[in-house]
C-alpha positions as CSV (number, residue, x, y, z in Angstrom):
1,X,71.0,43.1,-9.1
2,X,67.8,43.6,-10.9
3,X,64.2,43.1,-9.7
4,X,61.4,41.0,-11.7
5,X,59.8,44.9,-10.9
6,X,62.3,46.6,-12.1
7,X,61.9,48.1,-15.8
8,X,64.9,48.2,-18.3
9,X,64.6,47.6,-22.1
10,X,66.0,44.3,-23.3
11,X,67.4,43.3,-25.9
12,X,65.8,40.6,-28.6
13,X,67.3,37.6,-30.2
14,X,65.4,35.8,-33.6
15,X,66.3,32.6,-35.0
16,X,67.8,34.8,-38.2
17,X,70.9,35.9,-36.0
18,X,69.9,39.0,-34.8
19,X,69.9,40.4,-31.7
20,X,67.8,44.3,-31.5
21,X,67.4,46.7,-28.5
22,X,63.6,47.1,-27.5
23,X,63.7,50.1,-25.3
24,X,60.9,48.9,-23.1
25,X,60.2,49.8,-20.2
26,X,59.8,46.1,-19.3
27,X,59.5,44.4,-16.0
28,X,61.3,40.7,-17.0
29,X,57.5,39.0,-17.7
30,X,56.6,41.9,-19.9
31,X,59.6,41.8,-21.8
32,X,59.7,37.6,-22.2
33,X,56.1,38.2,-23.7
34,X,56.8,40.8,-26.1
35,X,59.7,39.1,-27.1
36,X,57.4,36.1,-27.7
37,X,55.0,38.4,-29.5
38,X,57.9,39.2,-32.0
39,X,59.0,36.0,-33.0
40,X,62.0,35.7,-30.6
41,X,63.2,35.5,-27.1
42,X,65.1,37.6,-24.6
43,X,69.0,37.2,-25.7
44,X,71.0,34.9,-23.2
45,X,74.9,35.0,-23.7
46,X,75.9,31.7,-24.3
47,X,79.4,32.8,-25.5
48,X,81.7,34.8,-26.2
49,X,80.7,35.7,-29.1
50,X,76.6,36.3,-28.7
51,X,78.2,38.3,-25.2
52,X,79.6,40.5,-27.6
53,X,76.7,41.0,-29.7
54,X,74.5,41.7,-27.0
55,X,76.6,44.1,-25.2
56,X,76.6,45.8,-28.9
57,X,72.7,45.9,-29.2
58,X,72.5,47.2,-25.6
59,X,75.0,50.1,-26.6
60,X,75.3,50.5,-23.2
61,X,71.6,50.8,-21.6
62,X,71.0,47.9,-18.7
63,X,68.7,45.4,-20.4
64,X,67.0,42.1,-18.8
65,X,69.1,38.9,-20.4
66,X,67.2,35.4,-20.1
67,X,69.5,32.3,-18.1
């Protein structure tokens, strides 16, 4: 289980469809403002099929996801 003080990267979702790997390091607030900063927010899987796409922006790393 991550900490709010832990720092991963995260990976970013935009209202265009795309979900991106920002290598951070980000503690979870850092990360929701930068994400903010670029036009999107910190990718949430709501399904299947954004799971999926997230898991292939991650390409493995650990990454904050938003609830």
């Amino acid at each position: 289980m991550a900490l709010g003080t832990d720092k991963h990267g995260y990976v970013l979702y935009q209202e265009s469809g795309t979900y991106t790997y920002q290598p951070g390091p980000f503690t979870f607030n850092v990360a929701v403002d930068d994400a903010k900063q670029k036009g999107g927010f910190v990718a949430f899987p709501h399904d299947l099929v954004s799971n999926e796409k997230i898991k292939q922006a991650a390409n493995g790393q650990i990454v904050w996801l938003n609830a």
